[in-house]
C-alpha positions as CSV (number, residue, x, y, z in Angstrom):
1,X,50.4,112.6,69.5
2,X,52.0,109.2,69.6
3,X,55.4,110.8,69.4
4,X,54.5,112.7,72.3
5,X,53.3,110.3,74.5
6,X,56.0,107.5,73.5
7,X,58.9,110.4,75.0
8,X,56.3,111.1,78.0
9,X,56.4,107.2,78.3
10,X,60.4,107.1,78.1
11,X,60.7,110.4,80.3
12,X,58.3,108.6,83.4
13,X,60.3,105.6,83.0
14,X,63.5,107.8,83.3
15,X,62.0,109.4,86.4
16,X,61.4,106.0,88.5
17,X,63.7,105.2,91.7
18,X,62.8,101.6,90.8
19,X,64.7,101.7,88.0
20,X,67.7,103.5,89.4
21,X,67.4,100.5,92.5
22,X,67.7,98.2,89.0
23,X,70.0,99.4,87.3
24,X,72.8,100.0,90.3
25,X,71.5,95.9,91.0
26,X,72.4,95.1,87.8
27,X,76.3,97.3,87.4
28,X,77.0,96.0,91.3
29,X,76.6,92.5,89.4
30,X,78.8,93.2,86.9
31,X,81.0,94.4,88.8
32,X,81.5,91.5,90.8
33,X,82.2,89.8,87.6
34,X,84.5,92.1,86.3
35,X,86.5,91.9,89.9
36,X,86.0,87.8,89.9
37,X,87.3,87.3,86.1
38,X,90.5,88.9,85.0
39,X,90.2,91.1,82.2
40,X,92.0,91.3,79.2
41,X,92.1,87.0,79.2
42,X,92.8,85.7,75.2
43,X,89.8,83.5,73.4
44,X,93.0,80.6,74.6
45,X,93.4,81.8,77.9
46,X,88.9,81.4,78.7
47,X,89.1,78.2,76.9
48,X,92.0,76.8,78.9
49,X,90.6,78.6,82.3
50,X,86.9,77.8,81.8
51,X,86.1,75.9,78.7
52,X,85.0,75.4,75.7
53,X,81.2,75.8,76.7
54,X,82.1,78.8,78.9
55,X,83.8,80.7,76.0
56,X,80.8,81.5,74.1
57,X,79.3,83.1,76.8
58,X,82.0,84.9,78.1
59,X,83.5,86.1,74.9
60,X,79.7,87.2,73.7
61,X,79.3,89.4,76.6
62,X,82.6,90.3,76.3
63,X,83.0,89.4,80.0
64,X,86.9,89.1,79.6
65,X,86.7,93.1,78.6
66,X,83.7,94.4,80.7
67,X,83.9,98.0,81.6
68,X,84.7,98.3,77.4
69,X,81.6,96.9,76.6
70,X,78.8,98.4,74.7
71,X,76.0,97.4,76.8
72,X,77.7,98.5,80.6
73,X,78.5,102.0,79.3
74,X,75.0,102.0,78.3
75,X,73.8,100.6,81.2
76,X,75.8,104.2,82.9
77,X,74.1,106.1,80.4
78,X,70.8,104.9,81.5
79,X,71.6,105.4,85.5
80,X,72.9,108.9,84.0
81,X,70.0,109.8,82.9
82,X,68.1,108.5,84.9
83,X,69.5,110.4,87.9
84,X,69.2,114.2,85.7
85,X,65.6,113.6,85.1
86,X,65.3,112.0,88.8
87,X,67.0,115.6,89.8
88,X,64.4,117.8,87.4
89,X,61.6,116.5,88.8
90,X,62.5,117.1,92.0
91,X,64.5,119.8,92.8
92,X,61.9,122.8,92.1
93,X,59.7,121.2,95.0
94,X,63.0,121.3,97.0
95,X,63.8,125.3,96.3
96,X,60.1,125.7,96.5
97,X,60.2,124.7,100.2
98,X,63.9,125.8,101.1
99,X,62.7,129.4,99.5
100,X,59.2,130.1,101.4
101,X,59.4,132.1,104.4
102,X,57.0,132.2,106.9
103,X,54.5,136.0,107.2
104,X,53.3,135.1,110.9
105,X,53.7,132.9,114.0
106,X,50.7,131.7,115.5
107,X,50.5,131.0,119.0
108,X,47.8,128.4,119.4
109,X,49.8,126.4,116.4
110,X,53.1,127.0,118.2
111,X,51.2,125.2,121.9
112,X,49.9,122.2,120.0
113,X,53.9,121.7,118.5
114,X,54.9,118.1,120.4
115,X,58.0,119.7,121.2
116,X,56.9,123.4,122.8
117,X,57.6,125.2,125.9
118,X,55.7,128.5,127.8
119,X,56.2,130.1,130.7
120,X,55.8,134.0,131.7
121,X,58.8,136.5,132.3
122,X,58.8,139.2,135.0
123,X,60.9,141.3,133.6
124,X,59.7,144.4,131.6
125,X,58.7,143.8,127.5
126,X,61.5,145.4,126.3
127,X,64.1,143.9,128.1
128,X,62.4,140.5,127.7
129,X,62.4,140.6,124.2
130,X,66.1,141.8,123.9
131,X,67.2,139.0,126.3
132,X,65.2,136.3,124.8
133,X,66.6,136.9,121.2
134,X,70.5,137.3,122.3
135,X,69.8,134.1,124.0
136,X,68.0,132.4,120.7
137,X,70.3,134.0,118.3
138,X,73.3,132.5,120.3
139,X,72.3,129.1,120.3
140,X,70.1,128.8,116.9
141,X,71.8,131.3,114.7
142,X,70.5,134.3,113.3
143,X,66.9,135.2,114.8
144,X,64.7,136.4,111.6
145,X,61.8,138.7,113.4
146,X,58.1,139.2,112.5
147,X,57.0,141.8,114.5
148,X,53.8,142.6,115.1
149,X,51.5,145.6,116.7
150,X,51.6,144.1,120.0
151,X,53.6,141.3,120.3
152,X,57.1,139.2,119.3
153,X,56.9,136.7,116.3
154,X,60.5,135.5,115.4
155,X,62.4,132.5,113.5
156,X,65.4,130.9,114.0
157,X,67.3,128.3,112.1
158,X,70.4,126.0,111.1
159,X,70.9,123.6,108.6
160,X,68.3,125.0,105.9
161,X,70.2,124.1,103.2
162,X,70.6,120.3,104.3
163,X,67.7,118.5,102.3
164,X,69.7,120.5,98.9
165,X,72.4,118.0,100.1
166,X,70.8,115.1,98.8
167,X,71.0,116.7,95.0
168,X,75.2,117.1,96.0
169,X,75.2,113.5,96.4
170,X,73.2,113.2,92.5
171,X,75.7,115.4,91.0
172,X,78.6,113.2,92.6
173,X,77.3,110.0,91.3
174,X,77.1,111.6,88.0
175,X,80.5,112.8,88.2
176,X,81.6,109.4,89.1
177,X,79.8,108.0,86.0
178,X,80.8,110.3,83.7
179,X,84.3,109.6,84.7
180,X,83.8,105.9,84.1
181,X,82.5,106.9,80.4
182,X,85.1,108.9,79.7
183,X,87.8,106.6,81.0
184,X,86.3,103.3,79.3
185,X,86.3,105.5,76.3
186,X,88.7,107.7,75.6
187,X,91.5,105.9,78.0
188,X,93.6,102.7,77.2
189,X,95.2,99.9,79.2
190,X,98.4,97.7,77.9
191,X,101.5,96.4,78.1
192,X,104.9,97.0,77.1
193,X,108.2,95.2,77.3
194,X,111.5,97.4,76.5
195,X,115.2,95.5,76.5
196,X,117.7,96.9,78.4
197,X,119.6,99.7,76.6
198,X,116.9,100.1,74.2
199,X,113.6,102.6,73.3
200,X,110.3,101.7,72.4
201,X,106.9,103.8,72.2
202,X,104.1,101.2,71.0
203,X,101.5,99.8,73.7
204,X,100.0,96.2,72.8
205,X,96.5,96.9,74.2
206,X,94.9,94.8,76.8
207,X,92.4,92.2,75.6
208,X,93.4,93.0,71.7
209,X,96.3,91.8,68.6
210,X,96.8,95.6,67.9
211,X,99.2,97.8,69.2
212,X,98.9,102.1,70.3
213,X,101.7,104.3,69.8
214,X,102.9,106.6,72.2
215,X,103.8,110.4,71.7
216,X,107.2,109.8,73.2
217,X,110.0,107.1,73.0
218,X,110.2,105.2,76.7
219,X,113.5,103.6,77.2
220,X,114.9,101.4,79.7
221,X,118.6,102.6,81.0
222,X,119.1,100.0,83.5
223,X,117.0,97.1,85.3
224,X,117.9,95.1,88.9
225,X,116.2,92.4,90.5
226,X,117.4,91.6,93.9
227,X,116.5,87.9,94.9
228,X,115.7,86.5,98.8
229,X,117.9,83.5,99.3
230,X,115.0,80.8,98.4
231,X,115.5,82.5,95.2
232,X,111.7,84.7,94.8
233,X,112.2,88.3,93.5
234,X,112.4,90.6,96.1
235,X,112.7,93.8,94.0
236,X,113.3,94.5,91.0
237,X,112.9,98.6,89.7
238,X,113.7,100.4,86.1
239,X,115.9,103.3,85.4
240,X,113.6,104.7,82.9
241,X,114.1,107.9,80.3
242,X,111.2,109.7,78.3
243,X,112.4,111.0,75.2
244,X,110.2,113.4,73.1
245,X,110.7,114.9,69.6
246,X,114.6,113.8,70.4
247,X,114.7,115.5,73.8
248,X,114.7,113.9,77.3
249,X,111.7,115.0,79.1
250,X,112.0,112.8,82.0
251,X,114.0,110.4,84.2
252,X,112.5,108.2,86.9
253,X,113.4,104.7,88.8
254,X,110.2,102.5,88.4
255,X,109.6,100.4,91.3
256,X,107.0,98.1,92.2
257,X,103.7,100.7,93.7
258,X,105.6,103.3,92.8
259,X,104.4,104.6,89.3
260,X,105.4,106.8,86.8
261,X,103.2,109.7,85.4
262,X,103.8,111.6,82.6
263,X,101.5,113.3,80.2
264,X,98.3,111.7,81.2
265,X,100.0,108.1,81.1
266,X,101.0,106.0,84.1
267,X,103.6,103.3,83.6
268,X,103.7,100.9,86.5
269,X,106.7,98.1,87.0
270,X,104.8,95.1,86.3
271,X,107.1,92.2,85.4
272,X,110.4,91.2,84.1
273,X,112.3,88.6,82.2
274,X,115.0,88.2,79.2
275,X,115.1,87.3,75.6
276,X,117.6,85.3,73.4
277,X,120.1,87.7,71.8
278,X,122.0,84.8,70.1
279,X,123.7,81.5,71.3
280,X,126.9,79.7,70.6
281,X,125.7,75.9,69.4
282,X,127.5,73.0,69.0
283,X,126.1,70.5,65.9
284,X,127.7,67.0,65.7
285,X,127.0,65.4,62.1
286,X,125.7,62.1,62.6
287,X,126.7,60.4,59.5
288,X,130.5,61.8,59.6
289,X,131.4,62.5,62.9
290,X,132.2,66.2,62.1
291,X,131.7,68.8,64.8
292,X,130.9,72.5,64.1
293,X,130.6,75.2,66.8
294,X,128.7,78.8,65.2
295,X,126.7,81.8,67.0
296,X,123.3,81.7,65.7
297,X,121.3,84.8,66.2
298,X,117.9,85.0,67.2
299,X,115.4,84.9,64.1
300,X,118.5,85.0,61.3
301,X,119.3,82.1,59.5
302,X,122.9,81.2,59.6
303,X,124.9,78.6,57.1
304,X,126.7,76.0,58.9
305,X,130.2,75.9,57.7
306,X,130.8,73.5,54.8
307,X,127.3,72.5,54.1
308,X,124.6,73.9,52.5
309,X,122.1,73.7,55.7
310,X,121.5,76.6,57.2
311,X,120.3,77.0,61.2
312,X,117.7,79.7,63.3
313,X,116.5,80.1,66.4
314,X,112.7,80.9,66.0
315,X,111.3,81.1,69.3
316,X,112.3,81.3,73.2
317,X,111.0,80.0,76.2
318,X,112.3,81.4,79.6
319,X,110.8,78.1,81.5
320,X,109.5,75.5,78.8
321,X,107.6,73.0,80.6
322,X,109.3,73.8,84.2
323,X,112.7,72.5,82.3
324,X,114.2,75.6,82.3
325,X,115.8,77.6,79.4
326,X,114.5,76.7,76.0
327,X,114.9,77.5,72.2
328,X,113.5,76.2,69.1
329,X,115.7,75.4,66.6
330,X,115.2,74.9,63.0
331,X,117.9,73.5,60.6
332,X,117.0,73.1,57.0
333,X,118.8,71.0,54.6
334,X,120.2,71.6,51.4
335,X,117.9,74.5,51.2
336,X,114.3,72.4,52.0
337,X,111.8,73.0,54.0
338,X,113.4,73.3,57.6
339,X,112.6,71.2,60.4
340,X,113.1,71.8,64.1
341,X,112.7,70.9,68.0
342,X,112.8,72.6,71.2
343,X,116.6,72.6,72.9
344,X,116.8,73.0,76.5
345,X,119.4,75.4,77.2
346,X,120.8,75.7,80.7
347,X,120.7,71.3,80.8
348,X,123.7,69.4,79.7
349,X,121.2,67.1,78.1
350,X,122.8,65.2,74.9
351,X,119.6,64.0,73.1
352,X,118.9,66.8,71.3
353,X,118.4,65.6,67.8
354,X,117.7,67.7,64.7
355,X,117.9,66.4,60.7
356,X,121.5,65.0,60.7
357,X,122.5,66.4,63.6
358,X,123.1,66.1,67.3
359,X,122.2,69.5,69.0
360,X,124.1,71.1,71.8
361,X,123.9,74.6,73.0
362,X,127.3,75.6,74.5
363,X,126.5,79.2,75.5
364,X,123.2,81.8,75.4
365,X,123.2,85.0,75.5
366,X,120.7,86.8,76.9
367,X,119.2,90.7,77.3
368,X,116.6,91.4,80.1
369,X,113.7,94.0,79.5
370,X,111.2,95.3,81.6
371,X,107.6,94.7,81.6
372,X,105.9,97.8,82.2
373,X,102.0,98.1,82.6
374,X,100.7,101.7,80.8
375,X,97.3,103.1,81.4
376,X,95.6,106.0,80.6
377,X,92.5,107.6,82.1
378,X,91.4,110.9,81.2
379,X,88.7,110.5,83.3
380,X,90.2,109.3,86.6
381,X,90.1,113.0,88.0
382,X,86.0,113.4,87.5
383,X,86.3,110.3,89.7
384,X,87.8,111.2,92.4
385,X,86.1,114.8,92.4
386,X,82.9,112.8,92.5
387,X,83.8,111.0,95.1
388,X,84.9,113.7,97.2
389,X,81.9,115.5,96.3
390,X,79.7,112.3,97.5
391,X,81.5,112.6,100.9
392,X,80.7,115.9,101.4
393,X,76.8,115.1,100.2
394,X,76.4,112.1,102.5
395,X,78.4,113.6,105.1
396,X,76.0,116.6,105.2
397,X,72.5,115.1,105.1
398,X,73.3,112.8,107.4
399,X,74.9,114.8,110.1
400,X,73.8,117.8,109.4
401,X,69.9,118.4,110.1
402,X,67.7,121.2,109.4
403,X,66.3,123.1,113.1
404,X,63.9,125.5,112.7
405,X,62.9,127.5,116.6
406,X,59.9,129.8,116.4
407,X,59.6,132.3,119.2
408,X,56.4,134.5,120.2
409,X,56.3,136.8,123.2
410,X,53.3,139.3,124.0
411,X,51.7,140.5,127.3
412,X,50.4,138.9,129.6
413,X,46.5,138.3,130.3
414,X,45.5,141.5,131.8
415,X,46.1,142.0,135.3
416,X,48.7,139.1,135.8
417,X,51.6,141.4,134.0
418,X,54.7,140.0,132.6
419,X,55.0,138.8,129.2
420,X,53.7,135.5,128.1
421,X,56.6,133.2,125.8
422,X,56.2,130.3,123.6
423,X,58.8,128.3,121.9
424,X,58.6,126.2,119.6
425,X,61.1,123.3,117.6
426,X,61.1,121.1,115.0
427,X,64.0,119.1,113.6
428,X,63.9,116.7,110.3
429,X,66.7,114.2,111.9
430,X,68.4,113.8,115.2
431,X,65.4,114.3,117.0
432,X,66.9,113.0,120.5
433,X,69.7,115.6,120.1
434,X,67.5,118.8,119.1
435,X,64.8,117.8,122.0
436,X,68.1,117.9,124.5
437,X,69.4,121.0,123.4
438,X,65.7,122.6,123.1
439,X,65.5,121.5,127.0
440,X,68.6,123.0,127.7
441,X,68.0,126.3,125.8
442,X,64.2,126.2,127.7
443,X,65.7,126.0,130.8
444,X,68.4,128.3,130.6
445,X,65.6,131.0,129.2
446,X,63.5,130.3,132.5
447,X,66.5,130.9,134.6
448,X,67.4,133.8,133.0
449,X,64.2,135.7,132.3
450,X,62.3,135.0,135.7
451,X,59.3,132.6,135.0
452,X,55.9,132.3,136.6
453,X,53.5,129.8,137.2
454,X,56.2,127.4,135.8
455,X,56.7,126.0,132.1
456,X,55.3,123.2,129.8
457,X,57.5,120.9,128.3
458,X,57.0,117.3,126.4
């Protein structure tokens, strides 16, 4: 019994509008922090953004990787839920309603409607009657009859369907949700940066140290950048080539908003640059004067030429410090533990010391590579079909109302001839438009039919 009521508790809970009002409060929240912060930020890059205090926080949440986050995807699986038993309670009462048809049209119900209207025709029954539902039918739609022994009881309406459009809206926020699940979990975000000339198939994940491996080779042909003439990038595109078990699948140029798809992953052109292939460096021996020029390769130690030191570039930096060009260079002597310094590059700048040596780089080669953005999202197309779905939904039970007419027609109090007529409307929304064209469609009847004693209209 406990178990029972503990689910019942957890189902009523489930079945609250308050908590769907909540929990949308509490996603639009995060959202606005997920849009304020950029994602994928380092533990370095919140420190030197926000500081120290701030990285606890941020990194405990996982604020710097929200929509991969344990507690927002839960958070979807509550409003999820939420919405399905939201739905099961209510749609039976809806398709109780939308089913029931109405036996019998009473007239004294039909005169106290606050929007009616009753006046007498001249013209014989039969005519009347045929008149009066061509008219009905061609303004309200198919005219359902209930004919009785001695009189005319009929029904006409549009829009029945419309209050089922509320559960069309549900199902698209659903979709929409489910979409984001399956995106945040099965999809991937990253980078990749491929030389010129040269393949590569691994992903370095946003937000992460480890790397995802592609099921094809991508590999950069060719890359331009065109420059305005203060010097900013104007353009700059890839000529890119998908290769797959040794085949090329694909070719493409990769512009700026102008992505690449293949296979379920996107690439976009998201930034460029250049790396140190190798450069030709000049060392000057302090102590004797002697001068030695040699290509050192990036990462590769090299000897330098009657000595027993040996030289490497380890590292490269396109703009160190807003100097420009810069390497760092390690020597180490006689085979100890080597020592280094950063050697601006593009500067004729003489006071570049390393060891024994006086440091000066003559020459640097370099290769530029692309820097391409790659995202997957297997769930992107529930998205969109829930959006479009939640345009139809709000479209229609908004503009689309629900009009129900009810017609009776039956003799005329003995002696006065004719036949008496009664019309009736109701309208769930858009009440100022359904009372005009219910005036219209009254007057157009009285005109038609022949009326006597005049009509009653609100």
């Amino acid at each position: 019994m406990q178990k029972k009521g503990f689910w019942q508790g957890i189902y009523q809970k489930l079945a609250s509008p308050k908590l769907t009002v909540v929990i949308f409060l509490v996603l639009a929240a995060a959202s606005v922090v997920g849009t304020l912060m950029p994602q994928g930020l380092s533990e370095a890059e919140i420190q030197r953004h926000y500081g120290q205090r701030a990285l606890w926080f941020i990194t405990t949440f996982g604020l710097n990787d929200l929509y991969h986050t344990g507690w927002f995807r839960l958070l979807l699986l509550i409003l999820s839920a939420n919405l399905v038993v939201c739905t099961i309670e209510r749609l039976p009462k809806t398709l109780k309603v939308f089913r029931r048809r109405e036996e019998q049209v009473d007239p004294e119900k039909l005169a106290k409607c606050s929007l009616n209207c009753q006046f007498t025709s001249n013209l014989p029954r039969d005519e009347t009657e045929a008149r009066l539902i061509s008219i009905v039918s061609e303004k309200f739609g198919t005219v359902q009859r209930i004919d009785g022994a001695d009189h005319l009881a009929a029904i006409a309406e549009k829009g029945r369907w419309s209050p089922l459009m509320v559960y069309v809206v549900h199902l698209s926020v659903l979709l929409v949700l489910c979409g984001a699940l399956v995106g945040s979990i099965f999809g991937f975000k990253g980078f990749m940066n491929i030389l010129e000339g040269e393949a590569a198939s691994e992903v370095m994940l946003e937000g992460s140290d480890r790397g995802l491996n592609l099921p094809f080779q991508v590999r950069c042909d060719k890359f331009d950048v065109s420059y305005y003439d203060n010097g900013m990038p104007r353009e700059f595109r890839s000529e890119l080539t998908l290769i797959r078990d040794g085949k090329e699948v694909l070719k493409q140029e990769l512009r700026v908003n102008d992505p690449l798809t293949y296979d379920g992953i996107t690439f976009y052109q998201a930034s460029y640059g250049a790396i140190l292939k190798d450069a030709e460096v000049e060392f000057t021996d302090r102590v004797s004067g002697a001068v030695r020029r040699l290509i050192v390769p990036l990462r590769e130690w090299v000897d330098i030429r009657g000595t027993r030191d040996r030289a490497q570039i380890l590292r490269f930096a396109e703009d160190f410090r807003q100097l420009g060009s810069a390497m760092v260079l390690l020597i180490s002597r006689d085979g100890g533990e080597p020592e280094g310094s950063w050697i601006l590059i593009d500067r004729d700048f003489h006071g570049n010391k390393v060891e024994n040596y006086n440091v000066k780089v003559l020459h640097a080669t370099r290769i530029p590579y692309t820097g391409l953005q790659v995202k997957q999202d297997p769930g992107v197309w529930l998205v969109w079909l829930g959006f479009a779905a939640m345009l139809v939904g709000i479209g229609l039970t908004y503009y689309v109302s629900h009009r129900k007419l009810w017609v009776w027609a039956a003799a005329d109090a003995p002696g006065k001839g004719g036949t008496k007529i009664i019309i009736a409307g109701r309208t769930n929304r858009n009440e100022i438009s359904f009372e005009q064209d219910f005036n219209r469609l009254c007057d157009r009847l009285q005109a038609e039919l022949g009326q006597e004693g005049g009509g009653s209209k609100p």
